[in-house]
C-alpha positions in Angstrom: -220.0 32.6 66.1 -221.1 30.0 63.2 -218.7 31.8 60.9 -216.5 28.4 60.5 -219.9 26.1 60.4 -221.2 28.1 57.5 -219.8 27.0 53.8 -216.9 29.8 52.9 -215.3 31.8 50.0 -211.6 30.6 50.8 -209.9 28.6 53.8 -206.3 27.8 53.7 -203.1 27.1 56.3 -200.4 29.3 56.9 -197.2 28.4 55.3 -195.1 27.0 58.1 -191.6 28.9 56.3 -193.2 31.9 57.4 -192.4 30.9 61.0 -188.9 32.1 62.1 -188.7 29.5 64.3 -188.8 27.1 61.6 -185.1 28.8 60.4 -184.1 29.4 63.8 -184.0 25.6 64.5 -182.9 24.5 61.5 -180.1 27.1 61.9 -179.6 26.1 65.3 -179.0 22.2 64.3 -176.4 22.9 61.8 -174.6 25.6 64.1 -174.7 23.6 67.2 -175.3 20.4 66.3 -172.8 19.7 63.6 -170.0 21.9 63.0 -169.6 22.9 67.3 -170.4 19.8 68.0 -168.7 17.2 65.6 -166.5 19.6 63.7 -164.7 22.1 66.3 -164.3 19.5 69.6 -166.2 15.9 70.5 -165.3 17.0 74.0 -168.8 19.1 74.0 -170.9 16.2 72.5 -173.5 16.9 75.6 -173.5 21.0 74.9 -173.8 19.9 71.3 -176.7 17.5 71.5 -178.5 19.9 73.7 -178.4 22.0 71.1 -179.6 19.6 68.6 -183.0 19.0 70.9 -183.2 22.9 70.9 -183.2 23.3 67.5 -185.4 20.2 66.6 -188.3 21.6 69.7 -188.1 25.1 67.6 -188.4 23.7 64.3 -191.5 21.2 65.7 -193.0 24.1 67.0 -193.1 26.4 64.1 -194.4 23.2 62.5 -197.3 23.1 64.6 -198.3 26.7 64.8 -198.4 26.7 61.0 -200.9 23.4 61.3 -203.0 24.4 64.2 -203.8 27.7 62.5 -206.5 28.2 59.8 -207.7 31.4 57.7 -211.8 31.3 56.8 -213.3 34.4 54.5 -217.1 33.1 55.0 -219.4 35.3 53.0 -220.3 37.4 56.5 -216.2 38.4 56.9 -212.7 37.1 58.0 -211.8 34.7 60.3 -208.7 33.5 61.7 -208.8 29.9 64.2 -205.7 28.9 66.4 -205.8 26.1 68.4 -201.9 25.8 69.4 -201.0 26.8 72.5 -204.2 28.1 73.2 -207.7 27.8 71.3 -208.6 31.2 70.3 -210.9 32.2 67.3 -210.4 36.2 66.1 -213.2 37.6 63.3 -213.7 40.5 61.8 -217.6 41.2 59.6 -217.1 42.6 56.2 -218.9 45.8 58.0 -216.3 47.0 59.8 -212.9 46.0 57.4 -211.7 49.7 56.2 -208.3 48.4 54.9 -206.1 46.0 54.1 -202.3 46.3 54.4 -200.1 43.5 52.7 -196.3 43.1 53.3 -194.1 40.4 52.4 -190.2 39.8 53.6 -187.0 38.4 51.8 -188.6 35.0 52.4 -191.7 35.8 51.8 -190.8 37.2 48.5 -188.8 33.9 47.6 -191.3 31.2 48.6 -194.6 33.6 48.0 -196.2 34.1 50.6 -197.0 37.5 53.0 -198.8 39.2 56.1 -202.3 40.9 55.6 -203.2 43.2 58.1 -206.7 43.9 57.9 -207.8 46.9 60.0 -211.2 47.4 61.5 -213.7 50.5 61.0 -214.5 49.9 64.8 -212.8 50.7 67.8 -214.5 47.7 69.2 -212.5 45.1 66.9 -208.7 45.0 66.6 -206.8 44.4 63.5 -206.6 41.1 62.3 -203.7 39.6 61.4 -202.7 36.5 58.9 -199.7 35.8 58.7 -198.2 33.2 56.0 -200.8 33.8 53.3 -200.3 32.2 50.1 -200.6 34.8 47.0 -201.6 37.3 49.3 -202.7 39.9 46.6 -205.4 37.1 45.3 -206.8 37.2 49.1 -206.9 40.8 49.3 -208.9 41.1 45.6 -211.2 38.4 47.2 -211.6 40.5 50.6 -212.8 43.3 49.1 -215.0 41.7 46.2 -216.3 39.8 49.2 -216.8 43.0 51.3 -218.8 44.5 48.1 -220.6 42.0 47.6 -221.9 41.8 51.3 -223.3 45.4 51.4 -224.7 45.3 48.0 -227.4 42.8 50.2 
């Protein structure tokens, strides 16, 4: 698959906010880490500072999930390449894309971005699914001018 080798329409990162580890750790830091530990007793600093390395492993995580992740639409469909934990490359050809679902939470909402679910024609391909999009409404409009484009050749 030379999908990712070919030049493309659109490539981008997902936004690491749209990770809920990346809240879960920071939320995890300030509940743990500062008011248990420091606030209620300095008897648990041990309880406390494990907490601390909890939450700072959950936030470096979401981190790196958002970075190892990257969205391509190439002009022969959608691609999606993860290399954290595992390497794993998921496409879908313009061919087979019948449609494209886009939903967006409270935070996605607030710092704009969204989930598009792009479902296959095929039973052969599952739905693909990018999560963390920037202006996800822009990438849909380009999916499907894309997708028109493709069989008009």
């Amino acid at each position: 698959m030379l999908w990712l080798d070919t030049s493309y329409l659109w490539s981008e990162k997902p936004s690491p906010l749209s990770f809920l580890g990346l809240f879960g750790g920071v939320g995890l830091v300030i509940i743990v880490g500062f008011i248990f530990g420091l606030v209620v007793s300095p008897g648990f600093f041990w309880l406390s500072l494990f907490g601390l390395v909890v939450g700072v492993l959950m936030v470096v995580v979401a981190v790196e999930r958002a970075y190892s992740t990257l969205y391509v639409v190439s002009f022969f469909g959608v691609c999606r390449k993860q290399t954290y934990p595992t390497y794993r490359i998921e496409a879908l050809p313009f061919n087979v894309v019948a449609n494209i679902t886009i939903s967006s939470g409270v935070f996605g909402r607030l710092f704009g971005f969204g989930t598009l679910c792009i479902n296959s024609s095929s039973l052969s391909y599952n739905p693909l699914v990018l999560t963390g999009v920037r202006k996800p409404q822009a990438l849909r409009r380009l999916i499907v001018a894309a997708k028109e484009n493709a069989q008009k050749n």
